[in-house]
C-alpha positions as CSV (number, residue, x, y, z in Angstrom):
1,X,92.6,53.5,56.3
2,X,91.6,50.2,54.1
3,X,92.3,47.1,55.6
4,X,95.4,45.1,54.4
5,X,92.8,42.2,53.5
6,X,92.2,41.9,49.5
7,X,89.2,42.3,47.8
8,X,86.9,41.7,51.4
9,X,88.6,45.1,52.4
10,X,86.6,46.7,49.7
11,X,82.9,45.5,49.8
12,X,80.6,43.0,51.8
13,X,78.1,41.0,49.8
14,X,74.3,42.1,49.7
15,X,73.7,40.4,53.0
16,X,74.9,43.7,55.0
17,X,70.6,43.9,55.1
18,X,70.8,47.4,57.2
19,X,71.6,49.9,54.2
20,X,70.7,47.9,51.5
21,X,67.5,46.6,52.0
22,X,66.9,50.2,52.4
23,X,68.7,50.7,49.3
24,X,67.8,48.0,46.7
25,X,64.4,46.7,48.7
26,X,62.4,43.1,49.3
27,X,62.2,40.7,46.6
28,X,59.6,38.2,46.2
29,X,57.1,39.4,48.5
30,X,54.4,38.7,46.2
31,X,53.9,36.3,43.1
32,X,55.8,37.5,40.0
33,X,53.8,37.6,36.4
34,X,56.2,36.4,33.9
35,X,54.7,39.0,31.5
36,X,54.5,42.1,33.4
37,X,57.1,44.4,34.5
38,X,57.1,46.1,38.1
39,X,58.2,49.8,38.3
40,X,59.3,51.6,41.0
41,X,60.7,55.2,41.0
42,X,62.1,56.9,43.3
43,X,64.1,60.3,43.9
44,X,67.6,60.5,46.7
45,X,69.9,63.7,46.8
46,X,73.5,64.1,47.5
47,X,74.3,66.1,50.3
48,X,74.0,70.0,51.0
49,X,74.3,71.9,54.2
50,X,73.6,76.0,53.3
51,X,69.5,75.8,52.8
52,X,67.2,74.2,55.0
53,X,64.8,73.1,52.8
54,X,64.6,72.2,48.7
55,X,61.0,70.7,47.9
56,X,60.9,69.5,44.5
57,X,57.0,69.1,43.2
58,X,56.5,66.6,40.8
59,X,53.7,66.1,38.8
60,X,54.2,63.1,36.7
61,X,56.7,60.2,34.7
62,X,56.3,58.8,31.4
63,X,57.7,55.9,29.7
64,X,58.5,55.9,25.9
65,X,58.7,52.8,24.7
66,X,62.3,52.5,22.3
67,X,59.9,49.8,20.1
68,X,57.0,51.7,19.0
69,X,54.3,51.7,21.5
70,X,52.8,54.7,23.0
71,X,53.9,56.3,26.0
72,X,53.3,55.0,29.2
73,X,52.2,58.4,31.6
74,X,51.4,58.1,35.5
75,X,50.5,61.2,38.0
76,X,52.8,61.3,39.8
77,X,50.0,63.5,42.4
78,X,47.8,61.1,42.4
79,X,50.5,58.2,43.0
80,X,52.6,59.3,45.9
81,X,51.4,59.5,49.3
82,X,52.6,63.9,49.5
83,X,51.0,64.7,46.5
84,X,53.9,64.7,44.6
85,X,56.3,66.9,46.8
86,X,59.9,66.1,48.3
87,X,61.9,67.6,50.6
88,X,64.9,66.3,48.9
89,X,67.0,67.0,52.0
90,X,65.4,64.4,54.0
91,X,66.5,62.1,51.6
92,X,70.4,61.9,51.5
93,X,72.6,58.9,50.8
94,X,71.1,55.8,50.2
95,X,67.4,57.3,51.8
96,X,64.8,57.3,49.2
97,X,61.2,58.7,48.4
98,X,58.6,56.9,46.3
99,X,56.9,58.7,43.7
100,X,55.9,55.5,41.8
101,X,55.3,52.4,43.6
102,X,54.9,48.3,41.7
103,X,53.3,49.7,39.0
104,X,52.9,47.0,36.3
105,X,54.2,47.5,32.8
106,X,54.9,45.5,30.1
107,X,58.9,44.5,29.9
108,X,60.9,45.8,26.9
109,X,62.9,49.1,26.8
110,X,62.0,52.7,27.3
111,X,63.6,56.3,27.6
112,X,61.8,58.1,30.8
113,X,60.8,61.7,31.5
114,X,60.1,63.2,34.7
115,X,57.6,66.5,35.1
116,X,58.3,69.0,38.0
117,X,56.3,71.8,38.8
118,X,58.1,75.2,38.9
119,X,58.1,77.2,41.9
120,X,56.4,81.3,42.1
121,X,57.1,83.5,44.9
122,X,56.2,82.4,48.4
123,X,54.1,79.8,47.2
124,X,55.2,76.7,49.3
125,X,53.1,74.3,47.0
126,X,55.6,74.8,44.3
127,X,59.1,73.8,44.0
128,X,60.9,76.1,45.9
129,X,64.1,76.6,48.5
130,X,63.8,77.6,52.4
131,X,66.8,79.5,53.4
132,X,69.0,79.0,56.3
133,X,69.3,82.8,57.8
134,X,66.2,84.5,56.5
135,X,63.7,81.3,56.3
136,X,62.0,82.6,53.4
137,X,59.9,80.4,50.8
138,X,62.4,81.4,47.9
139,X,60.9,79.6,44.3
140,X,63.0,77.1,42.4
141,X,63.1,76.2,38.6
142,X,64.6,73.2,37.5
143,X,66.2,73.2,34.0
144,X,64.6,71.7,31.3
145,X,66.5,69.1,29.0
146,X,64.7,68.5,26.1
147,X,61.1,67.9,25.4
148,X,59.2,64.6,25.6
149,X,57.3,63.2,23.1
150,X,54.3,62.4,24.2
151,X,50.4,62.2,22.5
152,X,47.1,63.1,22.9
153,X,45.8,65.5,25.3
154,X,49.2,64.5,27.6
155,X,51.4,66.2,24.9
156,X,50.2,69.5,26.6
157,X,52.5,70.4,29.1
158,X,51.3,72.9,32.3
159,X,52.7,76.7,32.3
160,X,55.3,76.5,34.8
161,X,56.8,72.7,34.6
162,X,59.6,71.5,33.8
163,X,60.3,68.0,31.8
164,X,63.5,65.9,32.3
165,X,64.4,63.6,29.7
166,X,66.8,61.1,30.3
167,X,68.5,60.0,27.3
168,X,69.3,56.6,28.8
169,X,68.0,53.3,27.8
170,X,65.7,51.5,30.6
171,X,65.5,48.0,30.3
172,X,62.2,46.7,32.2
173,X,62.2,43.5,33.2
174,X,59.7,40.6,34.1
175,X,59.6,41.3,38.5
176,X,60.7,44.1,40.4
177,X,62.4,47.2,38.4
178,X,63.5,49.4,41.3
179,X,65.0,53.6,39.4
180,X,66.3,56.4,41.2
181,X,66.8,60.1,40.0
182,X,69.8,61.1,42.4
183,X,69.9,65.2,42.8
184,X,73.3,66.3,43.4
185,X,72.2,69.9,44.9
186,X,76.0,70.6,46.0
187,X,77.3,70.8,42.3
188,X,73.6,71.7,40.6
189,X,72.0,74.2,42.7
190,X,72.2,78.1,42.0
191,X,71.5,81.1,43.8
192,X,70.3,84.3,41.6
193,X,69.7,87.9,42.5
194,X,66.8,89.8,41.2
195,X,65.5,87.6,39.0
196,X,62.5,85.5,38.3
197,X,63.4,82.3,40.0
198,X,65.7,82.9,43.0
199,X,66.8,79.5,42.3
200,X,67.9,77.3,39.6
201,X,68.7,73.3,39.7
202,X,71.2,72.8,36.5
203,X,70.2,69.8,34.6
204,X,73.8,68.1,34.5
205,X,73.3,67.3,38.3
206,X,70.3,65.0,38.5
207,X,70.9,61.4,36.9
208,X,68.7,58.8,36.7
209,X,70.5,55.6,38.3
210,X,69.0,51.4,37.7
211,X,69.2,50.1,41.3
212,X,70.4,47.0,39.9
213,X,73.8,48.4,38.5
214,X,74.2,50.7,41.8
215,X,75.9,49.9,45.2
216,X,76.5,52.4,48.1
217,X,79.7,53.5,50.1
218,X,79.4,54.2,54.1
219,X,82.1,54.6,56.3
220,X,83.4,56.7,59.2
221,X,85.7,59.4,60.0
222,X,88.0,59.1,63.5
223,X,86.7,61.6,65.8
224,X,91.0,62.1,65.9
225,X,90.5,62.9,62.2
226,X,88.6,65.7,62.8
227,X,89.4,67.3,65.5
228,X,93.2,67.3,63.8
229,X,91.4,68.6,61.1
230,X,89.8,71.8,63.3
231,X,93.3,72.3,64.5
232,X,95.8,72.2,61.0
233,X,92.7,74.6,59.6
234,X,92.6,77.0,62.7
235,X,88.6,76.8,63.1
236,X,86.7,76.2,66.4
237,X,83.7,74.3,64.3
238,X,83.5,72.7,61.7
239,X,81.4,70.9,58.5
240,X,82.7,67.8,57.8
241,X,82.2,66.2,54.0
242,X,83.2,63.1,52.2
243,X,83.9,63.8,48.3
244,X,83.9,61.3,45.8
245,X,85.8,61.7,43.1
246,X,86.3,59.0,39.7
247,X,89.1,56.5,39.3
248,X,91.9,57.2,41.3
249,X,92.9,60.7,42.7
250,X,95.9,61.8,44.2
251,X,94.6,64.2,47.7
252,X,96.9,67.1,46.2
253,X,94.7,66.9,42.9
254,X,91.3,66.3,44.4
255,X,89.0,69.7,44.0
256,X,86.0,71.1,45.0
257,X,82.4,71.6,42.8
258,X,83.1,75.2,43.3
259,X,86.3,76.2,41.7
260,X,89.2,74.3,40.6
261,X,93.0,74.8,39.7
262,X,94.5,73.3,36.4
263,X,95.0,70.1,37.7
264,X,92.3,69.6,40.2
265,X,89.8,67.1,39.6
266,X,86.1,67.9,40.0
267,X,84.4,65.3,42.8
268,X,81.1,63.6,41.4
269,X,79.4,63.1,44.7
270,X,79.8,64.2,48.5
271,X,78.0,63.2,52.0
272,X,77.9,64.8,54.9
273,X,79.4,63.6,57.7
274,X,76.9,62.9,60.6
275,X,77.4,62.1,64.3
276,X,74.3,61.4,67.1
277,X,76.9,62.0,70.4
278,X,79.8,64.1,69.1
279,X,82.0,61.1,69.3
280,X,81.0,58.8,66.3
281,X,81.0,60.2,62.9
282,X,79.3,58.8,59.8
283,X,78.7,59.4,56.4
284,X,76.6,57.3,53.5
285,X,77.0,58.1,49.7
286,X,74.3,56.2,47.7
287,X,73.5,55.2,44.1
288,X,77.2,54.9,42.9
289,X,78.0,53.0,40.1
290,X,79.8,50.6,39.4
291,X,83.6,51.3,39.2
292,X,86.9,52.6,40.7
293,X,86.8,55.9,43.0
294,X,88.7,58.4,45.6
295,X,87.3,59.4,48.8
296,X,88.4,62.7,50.2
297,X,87.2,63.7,53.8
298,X,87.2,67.9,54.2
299,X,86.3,69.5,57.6
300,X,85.6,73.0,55.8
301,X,83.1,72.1,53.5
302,X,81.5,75.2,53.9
303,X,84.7,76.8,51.9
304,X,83.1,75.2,48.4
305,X,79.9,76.9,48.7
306,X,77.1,74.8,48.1
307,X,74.7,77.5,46.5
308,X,76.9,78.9,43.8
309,X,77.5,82.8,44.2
310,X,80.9,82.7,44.7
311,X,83.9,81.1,43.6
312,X,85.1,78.6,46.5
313,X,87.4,80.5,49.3
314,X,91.1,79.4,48.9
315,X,90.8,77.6,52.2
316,X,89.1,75.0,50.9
317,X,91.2,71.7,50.8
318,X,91.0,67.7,51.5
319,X,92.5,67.0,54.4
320,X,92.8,62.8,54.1
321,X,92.3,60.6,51.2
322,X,91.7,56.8,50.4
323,X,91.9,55.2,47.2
324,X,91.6,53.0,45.9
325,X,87.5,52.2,46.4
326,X,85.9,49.8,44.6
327,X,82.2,49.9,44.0
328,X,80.0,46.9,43.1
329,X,76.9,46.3,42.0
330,X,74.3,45.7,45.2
331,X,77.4,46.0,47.2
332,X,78.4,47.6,50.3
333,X,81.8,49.3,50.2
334,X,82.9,50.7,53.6
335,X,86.0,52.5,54.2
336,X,86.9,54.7,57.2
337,X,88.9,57.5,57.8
338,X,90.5,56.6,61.2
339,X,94.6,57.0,61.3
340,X,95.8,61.0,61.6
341,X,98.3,60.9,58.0
């Protein structure tokens, strides 16, 4: 439950080092040139539980400068340390991987675009999806949105990729400029049968998030919660999730990304709730930005299907709810599920 305290109850201030240096990084390791520009991007994902693998291959990220200049491009395989390819699964929460590291621009404003490599059947250098039951190297496509505008030989893009355009204004700055694209694979990742690409990652569920404007919400869920939980559902087991849904959401209106009644409102986010010893149970949602949310905590999770083939089963439900949960810039929110309601 929050804590009675005022505003305190919500956030703690940037020095909470453990998840947000991870989160938002060191500043002023090195000497700052007034003139240039430092980018960093990196990629995060939400949380999934039904696949145990989703490696995304990127190949490379331009910048389009919104005054005139040409496009900025980088290889992305020649930059990061894995070639270019994420597991996005062991990136959850507020966890992070590099693709582009300090890499010195000029400041001003630009529109980005990020190239990924489509996947081909059993060809584990490609984007592609390992399955939980059959462990099969399954290929992945992710939607395109829009092309890029680029020049030169670079206009050419590779048979088989896929661009990502983000129509969102980046503001570069003189020192560090830290961006994340933050996959939500629970909403945006399909299953198909008999078709080309066994799966698809929809395009409305990556967004590209300025670390600057972002803050991160961690908490913990009662071990009484939960096993409460087991019991008013009748299951033996469980997977436990923390939903986050916009503004402020009553727990009878809060839905799944699966299927929702007339009044449910659709969650924008989830985590999944972790535990080392079966005792203490966690869970991390990172890159939220700024603003007022609802947190729902479910113990059957696996009712809204993460890989969409099915409508969710109509035992899915929120068990507990707090609200409201205020986000702040470079701020950690924490907020635990610990009294049985």
């Amino acid at each position: 439950m929050l804590s009675p305290n005022t505003m305190d109850s919500f956030y703690k201030p940037a020095s909470a080092l453990g998840a947000l240096l991870m989160l938002f990084g060191c500043i002023g390791e090195e000497p700052i040139n007034r003139n240039t520009a430092m980018f960093n991007l990196a990629v995060s994902d939400a949380a999934i539980d039904s696949v145990d693998s989703v490696v995304v291959v990127y190949s490379k990220v331009a910048l389009l400068s919104l005054s005139g200049e040409q496009p900025i491009v980088m290889d992305i395989e020649l930059l990061s340390e894995e070639s270019g390819k994420v597991d996005l699964l062991k990136y959850q929460g507020s966890s992070k991987a590099s693709l582009v590291t300090n890499k010195a621009i000029p400041p001003g404003e630009y529109e980005l675009c990020l190239f990924v490599r489509n996947g081909e059947s059993q060809n584990d250098q490609l984007s592609h999806v390992v399955e939980t039951n059959t462990h099969s190297i399954e290929p992945l496509s992710i939607e395109s949105n829009g092309a890029c505008p680029l020049s030169g030989e670079e206009s050419e893009y590779n048979v088989g990729e896929s661009v990502l355009h983000f129509d969102k204004t980046l503001t570069l700055q003189s020192g560090d400029n830290h961006f994340v694209a933050e996959f939500d694979l629970r909403s945006g990742l399909q299953k198909h049968i008999e078709q080309e690409f066994t799966y698809t990652l929809q395009k409305e569920s990556i967004k590209l998030i300025d670390e600057r404007d972002a803050g991160v919400v961690m908490g913990t869920v009662d071990h009484s919660v939960i096993e409460q939980c087991r019991i008013d559902n009748l299951i033996a087991s469980t997977i436990d999730a923390v939903y986050l849904y916009p503004t402020q959401v009553a727990r009878s209106n809060m839905g799944s990304f699966s299927e929702n009644g007339r009044y449910a409102v659709e969650p924008i986010a989830a985590a999944n709730v972790t535990t080392y010893d079966g005792i203490h149970y966690e869970f991390d949602i990172g890159y939220v930005e700024e603003g007022t949310y609802s947190l729902g905590y479910t113990c059957v999770a696996d009712k809204d299907p993460a890989v969409k083939t099915e409508q969710a089963l109509p035992a899915f439900n929120i068990y507990q709810a707090e609200q409201p949960v205020k986000v702040y810039p470079q701020y950690l929110s924490e907020i635990d599920f610990s009294t049985i309601i």
